[in-house]
N, C-alpha and C positions, 0 to 999 in steps of 0.2 A: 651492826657489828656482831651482835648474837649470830648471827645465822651463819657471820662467814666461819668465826670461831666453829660452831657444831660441824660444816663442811669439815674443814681443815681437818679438826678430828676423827672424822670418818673416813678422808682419805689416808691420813697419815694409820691409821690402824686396817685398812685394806691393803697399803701397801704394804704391811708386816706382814699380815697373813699374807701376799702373794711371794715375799721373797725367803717365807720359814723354808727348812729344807724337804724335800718332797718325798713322799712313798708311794712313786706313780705306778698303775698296772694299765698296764696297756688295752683298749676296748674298739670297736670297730670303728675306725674313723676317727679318733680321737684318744685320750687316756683317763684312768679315775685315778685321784690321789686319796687313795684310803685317809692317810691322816688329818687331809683339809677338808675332807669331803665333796673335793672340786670336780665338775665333771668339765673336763676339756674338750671342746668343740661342739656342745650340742646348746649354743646360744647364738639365737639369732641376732639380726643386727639390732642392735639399740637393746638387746635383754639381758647380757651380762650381768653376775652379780656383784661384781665385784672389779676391782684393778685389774688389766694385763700387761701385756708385756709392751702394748703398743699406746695404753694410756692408763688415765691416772686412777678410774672410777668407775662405779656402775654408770648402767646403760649408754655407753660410750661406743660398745660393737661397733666396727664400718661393716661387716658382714657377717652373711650367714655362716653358720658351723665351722668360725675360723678355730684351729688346735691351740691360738692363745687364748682366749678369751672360752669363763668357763659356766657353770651351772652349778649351786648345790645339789647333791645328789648324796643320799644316807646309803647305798650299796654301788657295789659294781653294776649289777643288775639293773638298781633302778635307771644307772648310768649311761647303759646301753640302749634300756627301754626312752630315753629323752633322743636321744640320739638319732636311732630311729624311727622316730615321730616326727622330728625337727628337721633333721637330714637325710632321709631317705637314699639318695643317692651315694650316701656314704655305709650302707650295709657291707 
């Protein structure tokens, strides 16, 4: 019963953060939200950190470098640099 409770609370608080309001910048192949620090599309399948738009939780991706599903990332920069590591064909 413990465990479901600590779930719950972990989605129920990814899903806040995923629907705060956004101050997304646009980056190749995806965007960074300076104020969540989300980098959008540079998580492979199954490495998300968090909720998106198409489910409830981490590691939930169906695929690579989809622009719902995002990555922490502390700059735009380092946001690009995932990006292009993870997605190459999206430079």
């Amino acid at each position: 019963m413990k465990h479901n409770k600590s779930l719950f609370i972990a989605s129920a608080v990814c899903s806040a953060l995923t629907m705060a309001a956004a101050n997304a910048v646009e980056t190749k192949g995806g965007h960074y939200d300076a104020e969540k620090k989300h980098c959008h599309g540079a998580a492979l399948k199954g490495q998300n950190d968090c909720a998106g738009e198409a489910h409830s939780c981490k590691g939930q991706a169906k695929e690579d470098c989809n622009p719902k599903d995002w990555k922490m990332a502390m700059s735009k920069e380092e946001c690009d640099k995932m990006i292009a590591k993870a997605c190459p064909a999206k430079k």
